[in-house]
C-alpha positions as CSV (number, residue, x, y, z in Angstrom):
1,X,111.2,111.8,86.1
2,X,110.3,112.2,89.7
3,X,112.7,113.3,92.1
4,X,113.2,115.5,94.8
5,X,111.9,116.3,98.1
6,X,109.4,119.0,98.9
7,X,107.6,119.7,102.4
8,X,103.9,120.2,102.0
9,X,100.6,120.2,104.1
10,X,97.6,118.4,103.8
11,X,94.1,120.4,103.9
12,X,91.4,119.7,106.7
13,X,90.2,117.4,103.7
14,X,93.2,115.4,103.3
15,X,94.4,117.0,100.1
16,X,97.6,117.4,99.1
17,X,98.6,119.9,96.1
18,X,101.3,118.0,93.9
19,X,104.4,120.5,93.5
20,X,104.0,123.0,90.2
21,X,107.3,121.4,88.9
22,X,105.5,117.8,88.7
23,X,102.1,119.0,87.6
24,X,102.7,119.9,83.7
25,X,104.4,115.7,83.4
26,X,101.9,114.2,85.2
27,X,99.1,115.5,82.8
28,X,101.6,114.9,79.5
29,X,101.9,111.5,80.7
30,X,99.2,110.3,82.0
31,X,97.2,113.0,82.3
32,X,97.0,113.9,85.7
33,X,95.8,110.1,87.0
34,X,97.5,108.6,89.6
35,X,97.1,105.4,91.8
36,X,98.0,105.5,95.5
37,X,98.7,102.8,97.7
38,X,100.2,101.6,100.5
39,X,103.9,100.0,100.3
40,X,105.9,97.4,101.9
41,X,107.2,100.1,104.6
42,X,103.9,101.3,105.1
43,X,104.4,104.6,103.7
44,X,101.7,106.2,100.9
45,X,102.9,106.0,97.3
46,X,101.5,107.5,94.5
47,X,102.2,106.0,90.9
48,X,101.4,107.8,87.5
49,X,98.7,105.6,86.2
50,X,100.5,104.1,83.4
51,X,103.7,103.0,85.9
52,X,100.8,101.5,88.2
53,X,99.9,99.3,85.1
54,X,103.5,97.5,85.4
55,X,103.3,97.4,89.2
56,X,100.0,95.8,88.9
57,X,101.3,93.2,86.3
58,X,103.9,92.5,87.9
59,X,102.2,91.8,91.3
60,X,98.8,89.8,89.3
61,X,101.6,87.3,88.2
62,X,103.5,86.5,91.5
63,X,103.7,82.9,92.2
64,X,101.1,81.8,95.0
65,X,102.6,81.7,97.7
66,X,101.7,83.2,101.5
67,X,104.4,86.0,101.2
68,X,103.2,87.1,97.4
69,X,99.3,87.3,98.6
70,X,100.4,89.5,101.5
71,X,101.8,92.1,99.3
72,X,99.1,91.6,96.3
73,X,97.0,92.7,99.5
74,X,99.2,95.7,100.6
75,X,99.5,96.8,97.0
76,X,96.1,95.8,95.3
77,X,94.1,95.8,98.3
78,X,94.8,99.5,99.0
79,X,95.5,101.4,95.6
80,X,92.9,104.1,94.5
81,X,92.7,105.4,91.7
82,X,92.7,109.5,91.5
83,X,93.0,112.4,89.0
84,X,94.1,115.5,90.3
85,X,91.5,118.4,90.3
86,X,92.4,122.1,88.5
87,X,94.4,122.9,91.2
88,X,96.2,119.9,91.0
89,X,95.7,118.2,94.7
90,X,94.9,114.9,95.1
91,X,92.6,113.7,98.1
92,X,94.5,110.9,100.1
93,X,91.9,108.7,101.3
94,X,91.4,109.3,105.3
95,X,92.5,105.4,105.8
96,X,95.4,105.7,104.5
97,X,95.9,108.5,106.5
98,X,95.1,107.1,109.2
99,X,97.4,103.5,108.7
100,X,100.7,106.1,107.5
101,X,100.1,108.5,110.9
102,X,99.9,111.3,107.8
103,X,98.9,114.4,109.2
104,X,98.9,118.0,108.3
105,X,102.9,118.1,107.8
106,X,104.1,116.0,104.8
107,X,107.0,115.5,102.7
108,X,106.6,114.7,99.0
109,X,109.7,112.1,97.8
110,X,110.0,112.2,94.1
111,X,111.8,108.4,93.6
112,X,111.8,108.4,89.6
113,X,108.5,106.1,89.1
114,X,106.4,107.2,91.9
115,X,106.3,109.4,95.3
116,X,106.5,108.1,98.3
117,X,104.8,110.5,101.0
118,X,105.8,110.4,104.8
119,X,104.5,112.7,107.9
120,X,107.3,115.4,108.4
121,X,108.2,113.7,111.7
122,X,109.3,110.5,110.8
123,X,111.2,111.7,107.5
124,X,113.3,113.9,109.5
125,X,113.8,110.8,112.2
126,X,114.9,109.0,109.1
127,X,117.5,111.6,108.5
128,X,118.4,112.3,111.6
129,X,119.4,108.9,112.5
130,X,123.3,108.3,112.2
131,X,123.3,104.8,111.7
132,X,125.3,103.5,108.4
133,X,123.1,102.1,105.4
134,X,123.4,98.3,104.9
135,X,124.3,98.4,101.5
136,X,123.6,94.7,100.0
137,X,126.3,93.3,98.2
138,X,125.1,94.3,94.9
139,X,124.6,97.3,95.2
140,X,128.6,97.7,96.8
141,X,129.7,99.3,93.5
142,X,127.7,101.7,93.1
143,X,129.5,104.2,92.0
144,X,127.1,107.5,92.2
């Protein structure tokens, strides 16, 4: 539902305008309300509301333990909720900014249930680098 990669920029108010090829699903869907949060690799990720319901669940019914309540706090503690506007931008919150070293250059990752967003700068490091992906042994026959 969501891929692809698109370079954006964020406004002097920390908006971000969600790619015209997104928009029309995001408001058939869940009309146009998103959650963003912070993930594991401390990169912005936005969810369409109703896939942050099953993230949420899923999280709520971790067992207790020290590592589950330190990514309930990553996840929970940082998600927003947002609709975007008629232009359709969304405002990332200036903390989460601030935490992801977002700045006026973005990229936009469509990963089919959400978007992951990174400065400009450290996608391209990410892509530049020419080390070989670790593949985990499950994922060894994956056959693309």
């Amino acid at each position: 539902m969501l891929n692809g990669v698109t370079k954006l920029n964020l406004d002097a108010k920390g908006r971000m305008a969600i790619p015209s090829r997104y928009r029309e699903r995001l408001v058939d869907v869940c009309a146009g309300h998103l959650v963003i949060t912070l993930n594991t690799e401390k990169r912005v990720v936005i969810y369409p509301h109703h896939k942050w319901k099953e993230v949420e669940t899923k999280l709520a019914n971790l067992p207790v333990n020290k590592a589950a309540v330190r990514i309930q706090r990553l996840y929970l503690g940082h998600a927003i909720d947002c609709d975007m506007d008629k232009n359709g931008r969304i405002n990332i919150p200036p903390y989460l900014r601030e935490r992801t070293g977002l700045d006026k250059q973005i990229v936009l990752v469509g990963i089919g249930n959400k978007f992951e967003v990174w400065d400009e700068d450290s996608w391209n490091r990410e892509w530049d680098d020419d080390e070989e992906l670790d593949l985990p042994l499950d994922l060894e026959s994956l056959s693309l």
